[in-house]
Kinemage of the C-alpha trace (Angstrom):
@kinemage 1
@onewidth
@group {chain A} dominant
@subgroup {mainchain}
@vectorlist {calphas} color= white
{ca unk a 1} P 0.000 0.000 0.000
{ca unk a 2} L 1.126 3.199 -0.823
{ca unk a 3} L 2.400 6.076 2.093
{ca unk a 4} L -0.504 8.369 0.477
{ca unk a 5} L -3.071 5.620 0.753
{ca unk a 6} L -1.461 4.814 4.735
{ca unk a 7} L -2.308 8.548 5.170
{ca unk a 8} L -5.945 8.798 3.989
{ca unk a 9} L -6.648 5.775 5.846
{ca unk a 10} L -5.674 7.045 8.974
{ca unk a 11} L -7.160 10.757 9.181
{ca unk a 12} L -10.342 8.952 7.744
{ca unk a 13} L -10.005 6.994 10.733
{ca unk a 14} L -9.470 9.674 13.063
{ca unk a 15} L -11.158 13.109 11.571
{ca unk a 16} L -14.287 11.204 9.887
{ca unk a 17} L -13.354 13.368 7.018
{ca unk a 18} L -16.485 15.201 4.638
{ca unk a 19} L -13.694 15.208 2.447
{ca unk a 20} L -9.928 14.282 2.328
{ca unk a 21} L -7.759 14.029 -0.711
{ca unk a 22} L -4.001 13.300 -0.093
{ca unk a 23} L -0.961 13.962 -3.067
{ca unk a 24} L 2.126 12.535 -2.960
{ca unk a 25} L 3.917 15.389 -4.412
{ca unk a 26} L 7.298 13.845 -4.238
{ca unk a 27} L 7.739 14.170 -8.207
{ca unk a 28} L 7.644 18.075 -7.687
{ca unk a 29} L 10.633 17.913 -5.644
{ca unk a 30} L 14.062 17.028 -5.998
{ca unk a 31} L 13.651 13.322 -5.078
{ca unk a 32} L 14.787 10.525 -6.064
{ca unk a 33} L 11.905 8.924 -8.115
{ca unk a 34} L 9.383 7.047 -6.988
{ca unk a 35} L 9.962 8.633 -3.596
{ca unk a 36} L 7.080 9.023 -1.153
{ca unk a 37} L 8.145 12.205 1.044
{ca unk a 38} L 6.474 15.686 0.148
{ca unk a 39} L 2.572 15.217 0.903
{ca unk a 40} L -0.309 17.825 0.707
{ca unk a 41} L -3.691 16.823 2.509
{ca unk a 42} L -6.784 18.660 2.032
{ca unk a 43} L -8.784 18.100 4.755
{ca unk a 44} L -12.308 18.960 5.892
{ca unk a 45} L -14.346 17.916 8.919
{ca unk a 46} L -16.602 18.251 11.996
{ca unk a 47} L -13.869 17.807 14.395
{ca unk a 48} L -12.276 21.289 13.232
{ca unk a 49} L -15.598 23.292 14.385
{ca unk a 50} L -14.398 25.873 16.144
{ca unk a 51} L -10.244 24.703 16.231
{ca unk a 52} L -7.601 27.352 15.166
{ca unk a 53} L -5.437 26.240 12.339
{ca unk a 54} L -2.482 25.535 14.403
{ca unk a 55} L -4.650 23.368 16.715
{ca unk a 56} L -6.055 21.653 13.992
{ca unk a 57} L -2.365 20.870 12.178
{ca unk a 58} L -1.251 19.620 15.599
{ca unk a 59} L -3.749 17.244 15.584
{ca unk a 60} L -3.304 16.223 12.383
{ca unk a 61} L 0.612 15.732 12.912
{ca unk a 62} L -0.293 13.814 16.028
{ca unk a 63} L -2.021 10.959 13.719
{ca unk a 64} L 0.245 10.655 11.921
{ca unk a 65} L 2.909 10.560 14.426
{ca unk a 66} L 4.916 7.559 13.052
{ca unk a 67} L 4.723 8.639 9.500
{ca unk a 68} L 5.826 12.437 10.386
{ca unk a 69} L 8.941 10.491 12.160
{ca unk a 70} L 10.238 8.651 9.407
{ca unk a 71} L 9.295 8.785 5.850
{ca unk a 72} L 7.376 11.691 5.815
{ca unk a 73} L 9.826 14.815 4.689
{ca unk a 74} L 7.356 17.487 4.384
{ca unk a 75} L 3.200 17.740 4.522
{ca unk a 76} L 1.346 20.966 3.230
{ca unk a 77} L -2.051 20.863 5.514
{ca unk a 78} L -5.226 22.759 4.298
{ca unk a 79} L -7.893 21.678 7.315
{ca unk a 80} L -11.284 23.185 7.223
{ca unk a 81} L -14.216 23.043 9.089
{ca unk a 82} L -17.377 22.554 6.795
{ca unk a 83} L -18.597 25.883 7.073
{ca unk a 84} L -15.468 26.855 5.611
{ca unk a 85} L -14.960 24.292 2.207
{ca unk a 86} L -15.923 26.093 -0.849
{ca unk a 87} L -14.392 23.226 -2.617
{ca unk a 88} L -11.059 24.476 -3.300
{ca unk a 89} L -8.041 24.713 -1.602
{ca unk a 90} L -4.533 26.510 -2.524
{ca unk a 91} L -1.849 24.879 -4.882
{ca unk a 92} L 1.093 23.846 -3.392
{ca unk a 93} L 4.262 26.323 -4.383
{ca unk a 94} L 6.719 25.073 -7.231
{ca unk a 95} L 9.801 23.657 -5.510
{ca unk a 96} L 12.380 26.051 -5.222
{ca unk a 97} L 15.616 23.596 -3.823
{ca unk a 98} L 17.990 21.226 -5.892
{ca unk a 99} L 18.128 20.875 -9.707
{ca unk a 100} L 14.223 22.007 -9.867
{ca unk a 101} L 15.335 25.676 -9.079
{ca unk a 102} L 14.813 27.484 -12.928
């Protein structure tokens, strides 16, 4: 199974998610290939009613403990409540380090 699929499966476990989509966005990066390291995770649900958005990415980084530990090199969060998903969330920057810098 793949990290990004390990990832969904465990917010869905513990946010109960409205919606959740998780990229591996490893190829964007200076990586070798096939890596599984840069993540983004769009993330809506009850449980952020009333959070702050630092609360709500340190609960997030809490599940997923073990994975921010070891493989995981970076992970761009976008957590909303419902009340607050229009649908869309930001783009994640173009990668700016290594050979990928134009």
């Amino acid at each position: 199974m793949s990290l990004a699929k390990q990832i969904e499966e465990k917010l869905t476990a513990n946010f109960h998610p409205q919606f959740i989509e998780v990229q591996c966005e490893s190829h964007l990066h200076n990586v070798p290939a096939g890596s599984e390291m840069h993540f983004r995770v769009v993330l809506v649900s009850e449980v952020f009613d009333s959070v702050r958005k630092v609360q709500r990415h340190q609960r997030v980084y809490a599940a997923l403990a073990n994975e921010m530990a070891g493989p995981i090199h970076a992970l761009a969060l976008h957590t909303y409540a419902p009340d607050e998903w229009d649908g869309d969330a930001p783009k994640s920057p173009e990668c700016q380090g290594g050979s990928k810098k134009g």
